[in-house]
Phi, psi and omega in degrees: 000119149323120161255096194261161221224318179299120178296354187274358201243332156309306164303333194264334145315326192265272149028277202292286194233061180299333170268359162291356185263122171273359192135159197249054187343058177277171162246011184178162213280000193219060213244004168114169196303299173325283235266340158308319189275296194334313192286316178319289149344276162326317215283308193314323180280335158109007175302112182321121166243126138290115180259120169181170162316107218296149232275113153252354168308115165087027193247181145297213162339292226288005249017232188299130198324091171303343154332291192228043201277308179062044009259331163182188193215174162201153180305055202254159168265155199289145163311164175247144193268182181262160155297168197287283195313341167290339182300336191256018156264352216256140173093210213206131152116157179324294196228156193201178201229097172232202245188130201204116193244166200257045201049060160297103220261321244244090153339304182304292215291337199289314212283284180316314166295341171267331200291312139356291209275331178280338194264322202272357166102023187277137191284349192187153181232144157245109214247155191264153193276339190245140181046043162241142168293109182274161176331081158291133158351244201008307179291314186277344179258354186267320199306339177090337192128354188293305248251319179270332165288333178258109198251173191229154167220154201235131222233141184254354188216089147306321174311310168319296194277031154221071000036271133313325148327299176305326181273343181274357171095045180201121150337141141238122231226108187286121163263123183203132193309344165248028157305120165310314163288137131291121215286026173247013179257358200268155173302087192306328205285353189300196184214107196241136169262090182266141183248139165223175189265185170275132209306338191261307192258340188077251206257121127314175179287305152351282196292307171335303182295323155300347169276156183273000172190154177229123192244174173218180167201115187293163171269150207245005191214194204278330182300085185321327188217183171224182173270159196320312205254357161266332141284351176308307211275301180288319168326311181290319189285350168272328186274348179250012181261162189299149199297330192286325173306000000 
């Protein structure tokens, strides 16, 4: 079980996967507009909500991590990923865009990448089994609801499921900083898989080899590079602007 703390990411659980929230939490009788639909929501689904003071049990001073105790919580089951082949059906429309990280470590940044994927329309993510951050709190409260929205499949030879891909019509499209090509030169009208890395080393070689093109986004300042979920965000923001532009 998951204990998730964003009421927005809770809300996208109630949305989404309403018998996965076993309960609900507040800490007051007034806890804000956000955490007012979670209650809305849960009463309608028939979910148990509790109003009270947060949990002090088993913690230090402050008790149970107070931290990140926050207006309230909830109970949820973890999302579950899809098989590969369902993936490149998932969403609405002709031609899409998804998303393939290359042992992505870092909870956080993985949490920042479905939310990405949830605000740019990407129909699939694909995350690698070994040395990646699996779906987590962490992941499902930075994502905001992405995590629930965004559906995923989790892979043991990335290389293979870009492959698959290829064979399924999408592109695949490597990011990596000494790439020659620019990703304002790539063919927005296509169907693109973008791959991204590990926050430290980036693209395997593997994987690096399997794409049909590898782009960069030269820097326009002093700053040479960016992190993972930020280049993510420009990247999506190019490849998702209207073609006519």
């Amino acid at each position: 079980m998951l204990e998730l703390r964003n009421p927005h990411s809770i809300l996208a659980a109630l949305q989404v996967r309403p018998k996965a929230v076993k309960q609900i939490r507040v800490h007051s009788e007034n806890p804000g507009d956000a955490w007012d639909s979670v209650i809305e929501l849960a009463q309608r689904h028939k979910i148990p909500v509790r109003v009270g003071p947060p949990d002090q049990r088993g913690g230090g001073k402050g008790g149970r991590d107070t931290e990140r105790t926050g207006a309230g919580s909830a109970t949820v089951e973890p999302p579950s990923p899809l098989p590969l082949e369902i993936l490149w059906n998932a969403g609405e429309g002709s031609r899409g865009l998804w998303l393939a990280l290359d042992q992505v470590q870092d909870p956080q940044n993985l949490g920042a990448l479905f939310r990405l994927a949830g605000f740019f329309g990407v129909r699939g993510i694909i995350l690698t089994k070994d040395r990646s951050a699996s779906v987590n709190a962490t992941v499902c409260d930075v994502s905001a609801g992405g995590a629930e929205h965004v559906p995923f499949a989790t892979v043991a030879n990335l290389a293979q499921a870009m492959e698959k891909a290829q064979e399924n019509q999408i592109w695949v499209l490597g990011t990596c900083e000494r790439a020659e090509a620019s990703i304002y030169k790539v063919d927005r009208e296509r169907n693109w898989m973008l791959v991204l890395g590990n926050e430290g080393t980036g693209l395997r070689r593997l994987t690096r080899e399997r794409c049909d093109q590898l782009i960069s986004m030269p820097p326009l300042g002093p700053v040479p590079s960016l992190n993972v979920a930020t280049a993510a965000a420009a990247c999506l923001a190019v490849l998702t602007a209207p073609v006519n532009l």
